[in-house]
Every structure is written in C-alpha cells, then in structure tokens.
Backbone as a printed PyTorch tensor [residue, N CA C, xyz], in Angstrom:
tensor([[[ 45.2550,  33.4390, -27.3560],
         [ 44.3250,  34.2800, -26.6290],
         [ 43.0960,  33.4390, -26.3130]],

        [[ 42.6520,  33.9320, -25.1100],
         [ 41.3450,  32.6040, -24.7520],
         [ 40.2810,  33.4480, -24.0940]],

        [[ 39.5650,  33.4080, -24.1120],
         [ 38.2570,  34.4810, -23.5320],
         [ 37.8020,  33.8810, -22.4070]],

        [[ 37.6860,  34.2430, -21.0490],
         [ 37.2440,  33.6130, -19.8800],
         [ 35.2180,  33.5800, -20.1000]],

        [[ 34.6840,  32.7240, -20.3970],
         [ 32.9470,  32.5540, -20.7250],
         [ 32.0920,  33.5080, -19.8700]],

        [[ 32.3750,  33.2730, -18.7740],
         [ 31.3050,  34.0000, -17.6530],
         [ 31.5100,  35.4640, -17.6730]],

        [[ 32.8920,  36.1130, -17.9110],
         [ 32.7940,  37.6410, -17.9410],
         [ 33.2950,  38.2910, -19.0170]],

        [[ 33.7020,  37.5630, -19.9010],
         [ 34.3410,  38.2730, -21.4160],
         [ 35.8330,  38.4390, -21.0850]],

        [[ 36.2890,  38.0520, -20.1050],
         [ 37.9910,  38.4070, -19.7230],
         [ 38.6140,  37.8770, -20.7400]],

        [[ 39.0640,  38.8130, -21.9620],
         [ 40.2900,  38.0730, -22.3680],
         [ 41.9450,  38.1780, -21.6770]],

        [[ 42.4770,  36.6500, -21.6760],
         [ 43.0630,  36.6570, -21.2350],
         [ 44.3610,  36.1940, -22.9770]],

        [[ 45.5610,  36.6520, -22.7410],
         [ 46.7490,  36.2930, -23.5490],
         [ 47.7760,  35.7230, -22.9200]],

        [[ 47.5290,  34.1320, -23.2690],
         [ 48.1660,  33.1730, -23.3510],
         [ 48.1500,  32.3150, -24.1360]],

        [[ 49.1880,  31.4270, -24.2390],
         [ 48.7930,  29.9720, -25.0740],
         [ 48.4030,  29.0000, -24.6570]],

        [[ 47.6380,  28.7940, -25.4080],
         [ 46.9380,  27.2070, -24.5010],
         [ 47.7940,  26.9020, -23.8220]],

        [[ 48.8130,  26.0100, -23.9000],
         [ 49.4070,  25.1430, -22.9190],
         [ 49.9450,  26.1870, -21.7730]],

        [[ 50.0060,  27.3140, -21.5430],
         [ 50.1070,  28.2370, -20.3800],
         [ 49.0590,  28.7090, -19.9190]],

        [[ 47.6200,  28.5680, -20.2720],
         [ 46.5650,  29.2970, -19.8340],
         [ 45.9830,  28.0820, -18.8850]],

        [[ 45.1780,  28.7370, -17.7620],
         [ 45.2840,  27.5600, -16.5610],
         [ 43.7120,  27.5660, -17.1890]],

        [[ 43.4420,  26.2500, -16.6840],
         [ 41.9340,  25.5250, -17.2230],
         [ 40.8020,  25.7610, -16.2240]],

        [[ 41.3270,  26.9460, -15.0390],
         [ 40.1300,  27.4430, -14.5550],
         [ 40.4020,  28.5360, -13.5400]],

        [[ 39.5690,  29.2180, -13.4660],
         [ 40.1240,  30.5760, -12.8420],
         [ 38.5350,  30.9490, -11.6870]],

        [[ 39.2250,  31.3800, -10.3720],
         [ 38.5310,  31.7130,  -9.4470],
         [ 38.1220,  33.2020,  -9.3170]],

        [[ 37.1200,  33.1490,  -9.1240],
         [ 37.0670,  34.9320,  -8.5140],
         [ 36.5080,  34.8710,  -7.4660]],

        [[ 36.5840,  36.5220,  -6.6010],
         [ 36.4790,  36.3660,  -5.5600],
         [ 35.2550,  35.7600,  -4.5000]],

        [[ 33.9520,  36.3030,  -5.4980],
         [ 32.8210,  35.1770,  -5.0620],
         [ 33.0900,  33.3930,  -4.8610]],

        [[ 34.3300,  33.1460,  -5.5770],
         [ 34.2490,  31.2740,  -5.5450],
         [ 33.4840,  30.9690,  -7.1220]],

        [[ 33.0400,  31.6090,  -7.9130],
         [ 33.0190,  31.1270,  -9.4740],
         [ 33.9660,  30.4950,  -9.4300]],

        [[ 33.6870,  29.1880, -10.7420],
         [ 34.7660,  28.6000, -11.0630],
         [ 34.3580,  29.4670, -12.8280]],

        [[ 35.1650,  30.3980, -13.6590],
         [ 35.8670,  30.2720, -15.2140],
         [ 36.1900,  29.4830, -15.8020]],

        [[ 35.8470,  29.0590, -16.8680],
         [ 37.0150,  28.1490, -17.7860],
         [ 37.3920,  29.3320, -19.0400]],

        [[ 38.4130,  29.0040, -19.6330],
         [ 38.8860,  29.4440, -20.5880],
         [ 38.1590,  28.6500, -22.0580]],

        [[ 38.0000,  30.0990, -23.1350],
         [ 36.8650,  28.9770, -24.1840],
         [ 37.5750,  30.1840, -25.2650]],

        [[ 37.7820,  29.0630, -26.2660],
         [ 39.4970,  29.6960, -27.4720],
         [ 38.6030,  30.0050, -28.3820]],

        [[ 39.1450,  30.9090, -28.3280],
         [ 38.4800,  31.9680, -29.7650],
         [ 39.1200,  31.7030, -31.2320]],

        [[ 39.8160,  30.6310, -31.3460],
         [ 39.9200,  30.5630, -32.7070],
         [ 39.0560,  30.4800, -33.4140]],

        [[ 37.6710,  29.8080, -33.1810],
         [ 36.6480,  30.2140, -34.4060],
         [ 36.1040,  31.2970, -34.7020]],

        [[ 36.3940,  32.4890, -34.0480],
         [ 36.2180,  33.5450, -34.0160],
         [ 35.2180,  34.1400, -35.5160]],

        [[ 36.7720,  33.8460, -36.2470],
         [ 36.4870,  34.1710, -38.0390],
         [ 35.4250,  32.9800, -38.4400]],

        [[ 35.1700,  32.5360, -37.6180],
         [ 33.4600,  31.1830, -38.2220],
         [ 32.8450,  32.1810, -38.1050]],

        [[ 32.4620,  33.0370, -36.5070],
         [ 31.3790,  34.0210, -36.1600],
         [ 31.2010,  34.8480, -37.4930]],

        [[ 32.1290,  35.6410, -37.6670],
         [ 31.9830,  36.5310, -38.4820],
         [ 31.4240,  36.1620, -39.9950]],

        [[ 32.0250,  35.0660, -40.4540],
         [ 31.5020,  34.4260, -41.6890],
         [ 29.8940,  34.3170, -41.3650]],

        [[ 29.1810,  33.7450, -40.4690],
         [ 28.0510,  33.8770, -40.1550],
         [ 27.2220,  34.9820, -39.9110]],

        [[ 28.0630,  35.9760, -39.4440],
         [ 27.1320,  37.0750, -39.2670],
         [ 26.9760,  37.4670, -40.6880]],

        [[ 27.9400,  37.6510, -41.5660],
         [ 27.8370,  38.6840, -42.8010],
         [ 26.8110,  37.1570, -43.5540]],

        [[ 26.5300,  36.0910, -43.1480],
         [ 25.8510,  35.2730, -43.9480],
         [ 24.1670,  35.5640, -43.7850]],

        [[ 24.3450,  35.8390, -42.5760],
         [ 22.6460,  36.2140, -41.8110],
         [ 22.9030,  37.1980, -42.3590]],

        [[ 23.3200,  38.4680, -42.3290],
         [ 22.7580,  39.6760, -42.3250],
         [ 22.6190,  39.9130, -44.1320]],

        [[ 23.1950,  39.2980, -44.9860],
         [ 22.9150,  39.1220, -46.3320],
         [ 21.6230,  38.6430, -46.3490]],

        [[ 21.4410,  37.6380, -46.0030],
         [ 19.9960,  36.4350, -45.7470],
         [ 19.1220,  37.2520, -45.1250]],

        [[ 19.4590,  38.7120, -44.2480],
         [ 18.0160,  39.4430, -44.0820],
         [ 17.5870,  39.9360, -44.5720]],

        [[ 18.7700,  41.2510, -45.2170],
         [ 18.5160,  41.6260, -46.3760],
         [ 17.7070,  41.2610, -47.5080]],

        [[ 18.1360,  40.0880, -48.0890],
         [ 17.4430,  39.5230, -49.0440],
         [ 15.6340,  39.3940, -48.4910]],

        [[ 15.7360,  38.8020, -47.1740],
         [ 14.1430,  38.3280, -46.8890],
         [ 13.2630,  39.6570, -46.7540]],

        [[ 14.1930,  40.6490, -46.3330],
         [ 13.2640,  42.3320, -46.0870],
         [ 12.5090,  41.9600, -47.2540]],

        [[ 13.8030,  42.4130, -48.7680],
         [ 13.3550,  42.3470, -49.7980],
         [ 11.9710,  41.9010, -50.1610]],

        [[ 11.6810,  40.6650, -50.0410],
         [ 11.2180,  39.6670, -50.3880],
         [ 10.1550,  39.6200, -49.7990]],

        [[ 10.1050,  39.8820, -48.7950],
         [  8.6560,  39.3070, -47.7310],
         [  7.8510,  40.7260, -46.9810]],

        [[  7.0600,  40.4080, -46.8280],
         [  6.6790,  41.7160, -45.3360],
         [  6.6740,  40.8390, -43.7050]],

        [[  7.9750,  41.4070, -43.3720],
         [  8.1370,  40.8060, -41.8790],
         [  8.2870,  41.9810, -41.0050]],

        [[  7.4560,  41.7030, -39.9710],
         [  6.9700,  42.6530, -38.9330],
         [  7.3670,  42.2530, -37.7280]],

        [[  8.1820,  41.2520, -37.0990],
         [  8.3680,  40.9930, -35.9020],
         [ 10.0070,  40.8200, -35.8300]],

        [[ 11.2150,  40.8030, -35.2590],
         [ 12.4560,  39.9290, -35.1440],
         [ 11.8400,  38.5030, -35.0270]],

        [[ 11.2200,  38.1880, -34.3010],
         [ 11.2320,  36.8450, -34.0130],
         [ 10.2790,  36.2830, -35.7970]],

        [[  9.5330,  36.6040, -36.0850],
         [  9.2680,  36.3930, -37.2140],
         [ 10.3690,  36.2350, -38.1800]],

        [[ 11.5260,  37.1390, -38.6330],
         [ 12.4340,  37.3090, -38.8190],
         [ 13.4270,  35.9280, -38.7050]],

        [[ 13.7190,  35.5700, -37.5050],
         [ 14.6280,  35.1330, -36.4670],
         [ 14.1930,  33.4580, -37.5430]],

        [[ 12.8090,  33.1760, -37.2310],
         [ 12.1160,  32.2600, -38.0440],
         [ 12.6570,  31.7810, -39.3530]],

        [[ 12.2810,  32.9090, -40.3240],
         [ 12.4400,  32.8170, -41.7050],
         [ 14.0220,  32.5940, -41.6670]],

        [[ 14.9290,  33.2850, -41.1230],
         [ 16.2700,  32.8920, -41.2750],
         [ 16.7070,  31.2170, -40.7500]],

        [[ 16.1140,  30.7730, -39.4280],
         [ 16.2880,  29.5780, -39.3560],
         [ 15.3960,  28.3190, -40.1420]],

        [[ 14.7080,  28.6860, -40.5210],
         [ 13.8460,  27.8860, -42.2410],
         [ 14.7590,  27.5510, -43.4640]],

        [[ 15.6700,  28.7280, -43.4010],
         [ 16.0940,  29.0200, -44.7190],
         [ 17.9380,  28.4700, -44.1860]],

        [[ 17.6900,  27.9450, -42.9730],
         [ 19.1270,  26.9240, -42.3010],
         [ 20.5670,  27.8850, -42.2640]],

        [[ 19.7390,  29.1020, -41.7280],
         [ 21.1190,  30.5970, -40.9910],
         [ 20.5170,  30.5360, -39.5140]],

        [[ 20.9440,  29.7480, -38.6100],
         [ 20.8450,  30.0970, -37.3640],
         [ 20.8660,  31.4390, -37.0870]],

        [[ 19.7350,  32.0530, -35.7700],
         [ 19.8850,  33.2330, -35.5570],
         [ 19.4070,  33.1200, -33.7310]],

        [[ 19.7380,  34.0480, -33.1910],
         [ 18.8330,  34.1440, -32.0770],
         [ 18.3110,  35.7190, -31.7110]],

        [[ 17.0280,  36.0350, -31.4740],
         [ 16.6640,  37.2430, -31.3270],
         [ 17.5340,  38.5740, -31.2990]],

        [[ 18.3610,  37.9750, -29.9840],
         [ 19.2630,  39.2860, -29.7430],
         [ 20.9620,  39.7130, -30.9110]],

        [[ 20.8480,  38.4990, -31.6990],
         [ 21.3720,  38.6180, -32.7410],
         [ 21.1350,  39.7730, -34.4770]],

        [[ 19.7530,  38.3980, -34.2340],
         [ 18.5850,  39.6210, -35.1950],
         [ 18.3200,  40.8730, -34.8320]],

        [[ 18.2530,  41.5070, -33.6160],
         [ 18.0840,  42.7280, -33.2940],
         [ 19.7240,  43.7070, -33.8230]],

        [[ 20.5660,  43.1910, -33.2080],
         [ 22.1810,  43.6430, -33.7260],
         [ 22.0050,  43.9590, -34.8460]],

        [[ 21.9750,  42.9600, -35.4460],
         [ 21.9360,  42.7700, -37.3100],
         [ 20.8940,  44.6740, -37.8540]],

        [[ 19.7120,  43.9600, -37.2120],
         [ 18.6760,  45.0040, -37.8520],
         [ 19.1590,  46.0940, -37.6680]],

        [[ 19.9890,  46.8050, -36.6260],
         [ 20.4740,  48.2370, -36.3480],
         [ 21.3940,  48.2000, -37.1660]],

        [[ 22.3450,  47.3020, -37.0040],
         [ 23.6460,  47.1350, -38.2390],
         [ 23.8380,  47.8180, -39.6760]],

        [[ 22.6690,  46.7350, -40.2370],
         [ 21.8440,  47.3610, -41.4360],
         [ 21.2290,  48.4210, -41.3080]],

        [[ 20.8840,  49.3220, -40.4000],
         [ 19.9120,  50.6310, -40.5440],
         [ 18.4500,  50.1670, -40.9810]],

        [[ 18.3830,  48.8670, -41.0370],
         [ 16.5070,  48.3430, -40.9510],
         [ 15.9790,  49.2240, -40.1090]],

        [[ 14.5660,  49.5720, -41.1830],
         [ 13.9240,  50.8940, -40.4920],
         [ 12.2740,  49.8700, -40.1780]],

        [[ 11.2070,  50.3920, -39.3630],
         [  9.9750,  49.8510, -39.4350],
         [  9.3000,  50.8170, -39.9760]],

        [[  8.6360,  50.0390, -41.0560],
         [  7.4680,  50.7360, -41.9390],
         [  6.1710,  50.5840, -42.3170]],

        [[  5.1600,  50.9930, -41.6930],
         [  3.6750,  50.5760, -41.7300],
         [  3.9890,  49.2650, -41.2720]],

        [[  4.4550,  49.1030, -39.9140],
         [  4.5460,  47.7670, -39.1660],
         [  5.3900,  46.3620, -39.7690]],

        [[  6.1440,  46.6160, -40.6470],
         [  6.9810,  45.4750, -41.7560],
         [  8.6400,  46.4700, -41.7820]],

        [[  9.4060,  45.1630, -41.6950],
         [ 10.4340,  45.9700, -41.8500],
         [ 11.2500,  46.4040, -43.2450]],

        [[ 12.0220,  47.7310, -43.7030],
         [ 12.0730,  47.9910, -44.7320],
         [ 13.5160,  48.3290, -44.6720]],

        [[ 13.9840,  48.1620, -45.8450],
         [ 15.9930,  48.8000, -45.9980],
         [ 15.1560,  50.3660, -45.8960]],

        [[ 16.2130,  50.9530, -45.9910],
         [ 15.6910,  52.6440, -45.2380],
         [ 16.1330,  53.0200, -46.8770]],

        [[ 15.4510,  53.9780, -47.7490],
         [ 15.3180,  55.3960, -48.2910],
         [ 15.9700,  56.2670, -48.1960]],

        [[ 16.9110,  56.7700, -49.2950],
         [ 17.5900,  58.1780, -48.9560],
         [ 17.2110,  59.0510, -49.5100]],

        [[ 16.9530,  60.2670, -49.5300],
         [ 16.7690,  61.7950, -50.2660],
         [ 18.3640,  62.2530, -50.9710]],

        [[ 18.0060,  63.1650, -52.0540],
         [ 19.1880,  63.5630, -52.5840],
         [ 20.2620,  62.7260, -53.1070]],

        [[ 19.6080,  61.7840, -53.8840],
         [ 20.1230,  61.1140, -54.8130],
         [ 21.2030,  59.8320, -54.1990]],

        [[ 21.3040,  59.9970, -53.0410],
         [ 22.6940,  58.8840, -52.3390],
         [ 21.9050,  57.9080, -52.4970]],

        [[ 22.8150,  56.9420, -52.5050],
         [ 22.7410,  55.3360, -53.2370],
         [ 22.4520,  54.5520, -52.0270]],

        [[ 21.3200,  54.1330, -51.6420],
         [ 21.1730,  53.0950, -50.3740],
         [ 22.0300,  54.1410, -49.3790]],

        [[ 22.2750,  54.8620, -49.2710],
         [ 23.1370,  56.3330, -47.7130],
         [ 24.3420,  56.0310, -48.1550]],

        [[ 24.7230,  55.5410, -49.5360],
         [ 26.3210,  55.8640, -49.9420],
         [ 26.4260,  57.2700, -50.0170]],

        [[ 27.1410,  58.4390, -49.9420],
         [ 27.1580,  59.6950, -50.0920],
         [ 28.9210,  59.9870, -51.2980]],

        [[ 29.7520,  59.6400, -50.7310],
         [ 30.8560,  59.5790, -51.2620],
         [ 31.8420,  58.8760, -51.2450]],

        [[ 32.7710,  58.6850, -52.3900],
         [ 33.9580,  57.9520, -52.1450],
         [ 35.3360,  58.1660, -52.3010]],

        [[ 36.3250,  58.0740, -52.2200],
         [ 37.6360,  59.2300, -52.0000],
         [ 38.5330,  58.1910, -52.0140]],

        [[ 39.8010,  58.2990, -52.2750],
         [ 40.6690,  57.7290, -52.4340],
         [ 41.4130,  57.9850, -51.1880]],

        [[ 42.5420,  56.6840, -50.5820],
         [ 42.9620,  57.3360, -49.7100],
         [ 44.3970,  56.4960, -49.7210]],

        [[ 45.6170,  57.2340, -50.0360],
         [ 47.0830,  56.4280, -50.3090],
         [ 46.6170,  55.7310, -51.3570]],

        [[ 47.3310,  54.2980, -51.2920],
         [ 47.3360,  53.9070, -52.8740],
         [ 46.2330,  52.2390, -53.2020]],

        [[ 46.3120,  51.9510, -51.8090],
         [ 45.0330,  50.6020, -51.9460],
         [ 43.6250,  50.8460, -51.2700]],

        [[ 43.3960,  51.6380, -50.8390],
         [ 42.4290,  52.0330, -49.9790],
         [ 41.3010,  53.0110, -50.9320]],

        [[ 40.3120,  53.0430, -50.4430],
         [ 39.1350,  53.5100, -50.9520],
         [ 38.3250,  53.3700, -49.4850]],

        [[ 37.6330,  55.0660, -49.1340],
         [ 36.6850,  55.1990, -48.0790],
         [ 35.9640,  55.9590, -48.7760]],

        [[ 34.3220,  55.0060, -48.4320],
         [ 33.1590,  55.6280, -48.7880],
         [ 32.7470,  56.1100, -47.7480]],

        [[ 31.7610,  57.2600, -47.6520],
         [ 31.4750,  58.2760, -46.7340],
         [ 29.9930,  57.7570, -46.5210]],

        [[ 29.0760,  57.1370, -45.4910],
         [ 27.6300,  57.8870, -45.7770],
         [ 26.8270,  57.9590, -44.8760]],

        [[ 25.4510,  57.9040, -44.9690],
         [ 24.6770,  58.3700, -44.0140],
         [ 24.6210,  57.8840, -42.5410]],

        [[ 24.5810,  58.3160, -41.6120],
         [ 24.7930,  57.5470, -40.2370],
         [ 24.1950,  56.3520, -39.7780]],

        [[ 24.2940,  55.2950, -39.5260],
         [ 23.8560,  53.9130, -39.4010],
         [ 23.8560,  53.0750, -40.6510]],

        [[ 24.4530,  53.6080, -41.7560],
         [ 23.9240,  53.1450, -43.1830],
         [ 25.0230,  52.3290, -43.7330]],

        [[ 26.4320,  52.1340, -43.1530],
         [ 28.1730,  51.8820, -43.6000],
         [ 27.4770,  50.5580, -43.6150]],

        [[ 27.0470,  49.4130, -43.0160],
         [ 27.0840,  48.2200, -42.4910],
         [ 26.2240,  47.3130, -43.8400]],

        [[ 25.0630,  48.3000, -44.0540],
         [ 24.2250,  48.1320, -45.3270],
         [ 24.8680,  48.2280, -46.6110]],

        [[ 25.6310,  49.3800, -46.6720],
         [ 26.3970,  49.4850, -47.9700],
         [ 27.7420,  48.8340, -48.0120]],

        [[ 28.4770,  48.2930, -47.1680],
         [ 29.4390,  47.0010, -47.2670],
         [ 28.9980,  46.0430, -47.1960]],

        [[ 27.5420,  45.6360, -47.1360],
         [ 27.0810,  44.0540, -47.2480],
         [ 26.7100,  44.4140, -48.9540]],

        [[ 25.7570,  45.2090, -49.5710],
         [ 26.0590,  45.7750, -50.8870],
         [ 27.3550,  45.0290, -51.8460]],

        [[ 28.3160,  45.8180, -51.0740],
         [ 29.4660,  45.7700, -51.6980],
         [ 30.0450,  44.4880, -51.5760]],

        [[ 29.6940,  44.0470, -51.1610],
         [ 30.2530,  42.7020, -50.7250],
         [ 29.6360,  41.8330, -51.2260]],

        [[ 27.8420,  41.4420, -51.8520],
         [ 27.8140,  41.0110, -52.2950],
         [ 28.0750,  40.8080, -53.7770]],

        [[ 28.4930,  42.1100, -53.9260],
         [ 28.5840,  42.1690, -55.7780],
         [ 29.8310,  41.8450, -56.2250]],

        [[ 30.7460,  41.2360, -55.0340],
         [ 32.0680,  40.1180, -55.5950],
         [ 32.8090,  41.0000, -56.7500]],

        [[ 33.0680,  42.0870, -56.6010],
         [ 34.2600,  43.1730, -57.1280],
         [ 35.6170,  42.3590, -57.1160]],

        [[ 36.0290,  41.9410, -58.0650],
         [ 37.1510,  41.2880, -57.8780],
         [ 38.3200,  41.8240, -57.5620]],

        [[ 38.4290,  43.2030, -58.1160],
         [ 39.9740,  44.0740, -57.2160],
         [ 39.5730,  44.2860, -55.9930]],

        [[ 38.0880,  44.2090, -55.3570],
         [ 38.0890,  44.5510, -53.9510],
         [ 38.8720,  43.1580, -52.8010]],

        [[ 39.4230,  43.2100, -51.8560],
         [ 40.3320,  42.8220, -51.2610],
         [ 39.4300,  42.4240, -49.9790]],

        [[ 38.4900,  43.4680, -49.6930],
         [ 38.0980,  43.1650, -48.3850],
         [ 37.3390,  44.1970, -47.7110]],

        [[ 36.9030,  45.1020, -47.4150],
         [ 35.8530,  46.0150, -46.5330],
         [ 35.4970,  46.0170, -45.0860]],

        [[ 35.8310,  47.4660, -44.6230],
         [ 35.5560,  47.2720, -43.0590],
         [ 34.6750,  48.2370, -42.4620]],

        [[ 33.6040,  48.2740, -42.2670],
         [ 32.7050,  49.3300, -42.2850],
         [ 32.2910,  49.5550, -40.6220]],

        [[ 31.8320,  50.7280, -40.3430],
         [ 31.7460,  51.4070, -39.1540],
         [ 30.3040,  51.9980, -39.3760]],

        [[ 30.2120,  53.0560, -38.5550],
         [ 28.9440,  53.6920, -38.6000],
         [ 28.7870,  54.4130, -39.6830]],

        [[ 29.1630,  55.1770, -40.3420],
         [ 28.9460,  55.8460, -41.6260],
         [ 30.5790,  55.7120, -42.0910]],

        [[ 31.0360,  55.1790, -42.1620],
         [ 32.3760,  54.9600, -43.0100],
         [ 32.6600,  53.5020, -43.6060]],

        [[ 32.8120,  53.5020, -44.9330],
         [ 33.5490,  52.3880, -45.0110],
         [ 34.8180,  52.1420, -45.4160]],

        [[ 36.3110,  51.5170, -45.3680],
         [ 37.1010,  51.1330, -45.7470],
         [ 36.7660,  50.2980, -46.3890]],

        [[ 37.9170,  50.5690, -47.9570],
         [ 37.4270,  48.8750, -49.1790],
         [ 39.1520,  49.2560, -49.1660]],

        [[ 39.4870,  47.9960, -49.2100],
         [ 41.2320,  48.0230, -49.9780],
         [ 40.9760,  46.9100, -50.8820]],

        [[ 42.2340,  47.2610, -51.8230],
         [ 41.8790,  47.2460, -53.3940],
         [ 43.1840,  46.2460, -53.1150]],

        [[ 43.4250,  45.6970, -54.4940],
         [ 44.3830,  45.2280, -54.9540],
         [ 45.7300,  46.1660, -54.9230]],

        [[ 45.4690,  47.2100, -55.9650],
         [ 46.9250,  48.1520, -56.5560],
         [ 46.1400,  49.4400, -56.4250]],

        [[ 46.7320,  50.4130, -56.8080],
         [ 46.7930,  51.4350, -56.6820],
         [ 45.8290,  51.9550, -58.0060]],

        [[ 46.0130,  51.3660, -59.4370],
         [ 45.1540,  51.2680, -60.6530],
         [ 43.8170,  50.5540, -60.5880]],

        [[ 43.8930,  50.2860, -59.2230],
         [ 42.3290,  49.5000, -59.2370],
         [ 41.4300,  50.3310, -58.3860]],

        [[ 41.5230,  51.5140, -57.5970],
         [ 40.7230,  52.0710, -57.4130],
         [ 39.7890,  53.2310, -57.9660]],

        [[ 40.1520,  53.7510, -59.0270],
         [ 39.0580,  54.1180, -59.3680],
         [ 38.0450,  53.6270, -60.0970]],

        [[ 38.6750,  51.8870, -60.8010],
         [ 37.8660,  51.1290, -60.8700],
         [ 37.0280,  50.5670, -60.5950]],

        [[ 37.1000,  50.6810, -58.9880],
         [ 36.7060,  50.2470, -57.9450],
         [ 35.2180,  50.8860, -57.4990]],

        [[ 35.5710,  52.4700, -57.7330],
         [ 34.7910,  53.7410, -57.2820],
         [ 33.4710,  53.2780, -58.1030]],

        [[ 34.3250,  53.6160, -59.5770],
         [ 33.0460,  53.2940, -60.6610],
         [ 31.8490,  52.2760, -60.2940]],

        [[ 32.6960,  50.6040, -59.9880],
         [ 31.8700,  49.9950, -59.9360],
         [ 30.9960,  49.6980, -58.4540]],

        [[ 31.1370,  50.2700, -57.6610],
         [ 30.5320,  50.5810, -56.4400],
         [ 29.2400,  51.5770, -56.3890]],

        [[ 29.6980,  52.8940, -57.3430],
         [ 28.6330,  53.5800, -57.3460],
         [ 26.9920,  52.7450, -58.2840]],

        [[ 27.4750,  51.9260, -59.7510],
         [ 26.7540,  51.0780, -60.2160],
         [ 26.6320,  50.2690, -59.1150]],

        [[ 26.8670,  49.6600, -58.3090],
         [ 26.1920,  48.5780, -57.6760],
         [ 24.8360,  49.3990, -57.2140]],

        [[ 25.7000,  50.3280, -56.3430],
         [ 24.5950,  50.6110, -55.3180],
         [ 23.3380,  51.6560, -56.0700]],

        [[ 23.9570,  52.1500, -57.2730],
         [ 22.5040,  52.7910, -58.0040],
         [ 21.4890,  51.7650, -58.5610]],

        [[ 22.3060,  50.5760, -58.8860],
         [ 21.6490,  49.6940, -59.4600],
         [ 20.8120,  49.1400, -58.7550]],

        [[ 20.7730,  48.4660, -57.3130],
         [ 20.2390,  47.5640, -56.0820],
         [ 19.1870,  48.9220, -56.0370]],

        [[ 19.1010,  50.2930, -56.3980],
         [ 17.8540,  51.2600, -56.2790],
         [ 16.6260,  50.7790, -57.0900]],

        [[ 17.0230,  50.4800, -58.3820],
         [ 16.2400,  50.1420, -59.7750],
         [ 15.4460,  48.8630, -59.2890]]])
C-alpha cells in the first residue's frame, strides 16, 4: 500500500506494480511515498503525548508553541498542529491560562467511569467523553504485563489481555493505576 503525498490517495499495490508517478487532471505530477513506517508514527505519537502529559504535570505551560518547545528540548519532535491533536486527544483543558489534565466529579478516575468484560481477552473501559486517549496513555504507561495492547476512541477503551484469567486482574489493576495517578 503506498499513499499518493499531495492528496492522501491511498493507493493498493506493491511496490514493484505501483507506477512512480501519477498525473491528475490539472498536470500535478504525485509520487507514491510507502507507508511502512507508519508504526514509527505511532510509536512517536504515544511517545509525545506521554512526554506532555508528564510536562502538564510538571510545569505551567500556557501556549502549544511553548509546549511544542519543551517537547523539542526534551528531543520528542513536535510540530504545532501536532501538539494541538495531541492536546484534544488527551482532553487537555486550559486553566487560569496554563494547561491542565482535566478533573472529574463523582469519584471517576482521571474520566475512567467503568470497566466490563467482554468475551474472553478483552476488557472495555467506559468513560467520560474526550477522556479514552488520556486513560490509555495511563494505562499504558503502567506496563500491566497481562495487558496485550489498548485501543482507545473517544470515550471507550479496548485493552486485550493475555487469557481469559487475566482480566479481572487486569480490571483491578487499572482501577489502582488510575486512582493512584489522582493521589
């Protein structure tokens, strides 16, 4: 599969069948640009968006580009419109002009709300809307060893487990993470 640069066209072929440049009707010339590093991107994003996390923590930063800064200091490339993604991602809220992880009412853990079993490797946590992205970087950093992997959405997350005996193990230690990262 190869992604055409100028308009996002993916196209499915294999290299040696995908033609090395493509016209449209204006007279653009396309090239084809291979998405196998694809899974680099992603390793990077969940690396920045850990690394913001942490700096919210840590600092009072009031700008993205301030932001954008401290992450490339600290040698996580970022570019604005990246940092902006990220910040919605996470549910980064602005607070007295500095940005802050967001606050929940009624006891939910960082907007974890619930977690449920679902078939026999799977585990979906339920929570507050914009909040899934925050609480699988959470979960993700606390290196759960039956956890397998996590795929989070807007208020949902998927965790698959090892076995079927490892999820409510799983539950347990998820809800401690995220009560704990409160303390």
């Amino acid at each position: 599969m190869h992604l055409c640069g100028e308009n996002a066209t993916i196209m499915h072929c294999d290299a040696s069948e995908c033609p090395t440049n493509f016209s449209l009707s204006c007279g653009r010339q396309l090239r084809p640009v291979d998405l196998k590093g694809s899974s680099d991107t992603l390793m990077l994003k969940k690396q920045r968006q850990k690394k913001i996390l942490n700096l919210i923590r840590a600092k009072r930063i009031g700008t993205q580009e301030a932001l954008r800064v401290h992450l490339e200091r600290s040698g996580v490339p970022a570019t604005q419109s990246s940092v902006s993604r990220d910040l919605e991602e996470l549910g980064v809220i602005k607070h007295q002009g500095s940005y802050a992880l967001p606050h929940t009412n009624g006891g939910s853990a960082r907007g974890l709300l619930s977690l449920d079993v679902a078939g026999e490797v799977l585990v979906v946590a339920k929570c507050l809307p914009g909040r899934a992205s925050s609480v699988a970087v959470e979960i993700d950093d606390a290196a759960i060893p039956e956890i397998v992997g996590t795929l989070a959405g807007e208020d949902t997350i998927f965790i698959a487990v090892r076995d079927q005996k490892s999820q409510r193990v799983v539950m347990k230690k998820i809800w401690e993470v995220c009560q704990n990262r409160l303390r």
